[in-house]
C-alpha positions in Angstrom: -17.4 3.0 12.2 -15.0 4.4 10.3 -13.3 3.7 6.7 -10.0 4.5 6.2 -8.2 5.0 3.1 -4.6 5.9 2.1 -2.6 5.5 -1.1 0.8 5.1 -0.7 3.6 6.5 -3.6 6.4 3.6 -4.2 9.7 3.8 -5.1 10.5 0.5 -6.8 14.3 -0.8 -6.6 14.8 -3.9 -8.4 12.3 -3.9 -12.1 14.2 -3.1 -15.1 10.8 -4.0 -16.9 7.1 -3.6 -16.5 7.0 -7.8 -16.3 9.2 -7.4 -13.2 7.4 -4.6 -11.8 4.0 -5.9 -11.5 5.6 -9.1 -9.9 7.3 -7.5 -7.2 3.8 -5.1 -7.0 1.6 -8.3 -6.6 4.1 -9.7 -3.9 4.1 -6.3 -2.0 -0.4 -6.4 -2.0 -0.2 -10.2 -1.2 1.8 -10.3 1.5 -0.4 -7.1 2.8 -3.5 -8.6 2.3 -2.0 -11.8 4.1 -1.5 -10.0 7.4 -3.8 -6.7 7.5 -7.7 -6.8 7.7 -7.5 -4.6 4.2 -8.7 -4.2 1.0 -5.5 -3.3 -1.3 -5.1 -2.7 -5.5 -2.8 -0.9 -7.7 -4.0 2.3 -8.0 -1.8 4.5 -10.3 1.7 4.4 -12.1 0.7 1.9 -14.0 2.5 2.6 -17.1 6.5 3.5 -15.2 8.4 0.5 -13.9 10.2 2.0 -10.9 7.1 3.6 -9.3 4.0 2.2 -8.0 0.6 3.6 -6.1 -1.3 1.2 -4.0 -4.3 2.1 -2.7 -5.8 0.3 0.6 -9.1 0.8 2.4 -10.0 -0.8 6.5 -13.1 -0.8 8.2 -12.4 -0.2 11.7 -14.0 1.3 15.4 -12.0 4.4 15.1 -9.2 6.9 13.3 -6.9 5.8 15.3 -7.0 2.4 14.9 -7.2 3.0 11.0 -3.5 5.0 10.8 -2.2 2.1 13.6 -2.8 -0.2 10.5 -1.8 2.3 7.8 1.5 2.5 9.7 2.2 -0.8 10.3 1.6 -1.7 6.4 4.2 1.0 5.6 6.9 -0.9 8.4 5.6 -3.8 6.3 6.6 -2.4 3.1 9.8 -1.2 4.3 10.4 -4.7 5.5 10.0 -6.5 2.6 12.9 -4.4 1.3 11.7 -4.4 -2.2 10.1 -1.2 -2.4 10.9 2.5 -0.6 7.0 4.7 0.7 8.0 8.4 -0.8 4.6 9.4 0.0 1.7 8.4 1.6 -2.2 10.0 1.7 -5.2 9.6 3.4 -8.8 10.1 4.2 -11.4 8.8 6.3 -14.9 8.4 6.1 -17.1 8.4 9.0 -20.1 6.5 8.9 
């Protein structure tokens, strides 16, 4: 079993406020959380209204399987169009 963890650095287009932000921030985890087998929060940032750092954690079989999900939530992110990954890191745990 392994746990996988990655925190991905956003690049927010649309806020011009930290109202707007965390809107667009809550609709990015939801829709995550919707279709991915994850655990996701905002992580960092908190106080600058263009960037944002989600964190997100999945218990799965293998490494693999964890950066096939950490990949296809960062197509996701990219799809919603609302938000541009700069950067993303991560870790896993092997237990």
């Amino acid at each position: 079993m392994v746990v996988g963890i990655a925190r991905y650095e956003l690049v927010l287009h649309a806020p011009q406020n930290l109202k707007e932000k965390r809107g667009i921030v809550r609709k990015i985890l939801g829709r995550c959380r919707e279709r991915f087998p994850i655990s996701a929060a905002e992580v960092g940032c908190h106080d600058l209204w263009q960037r944002a750092s989600i964190g997100v954690a999945v218990v799965v079989a293998d490494e693999a399987e964890a950066d096939s999900v950490f990949a296809r939530i960062e197509e996701e992110i990219d799809r919603i169009g609302l938000a541009e990954v700069c950067d993303r890191e991560t870790e896993f745990v092997h237990l």
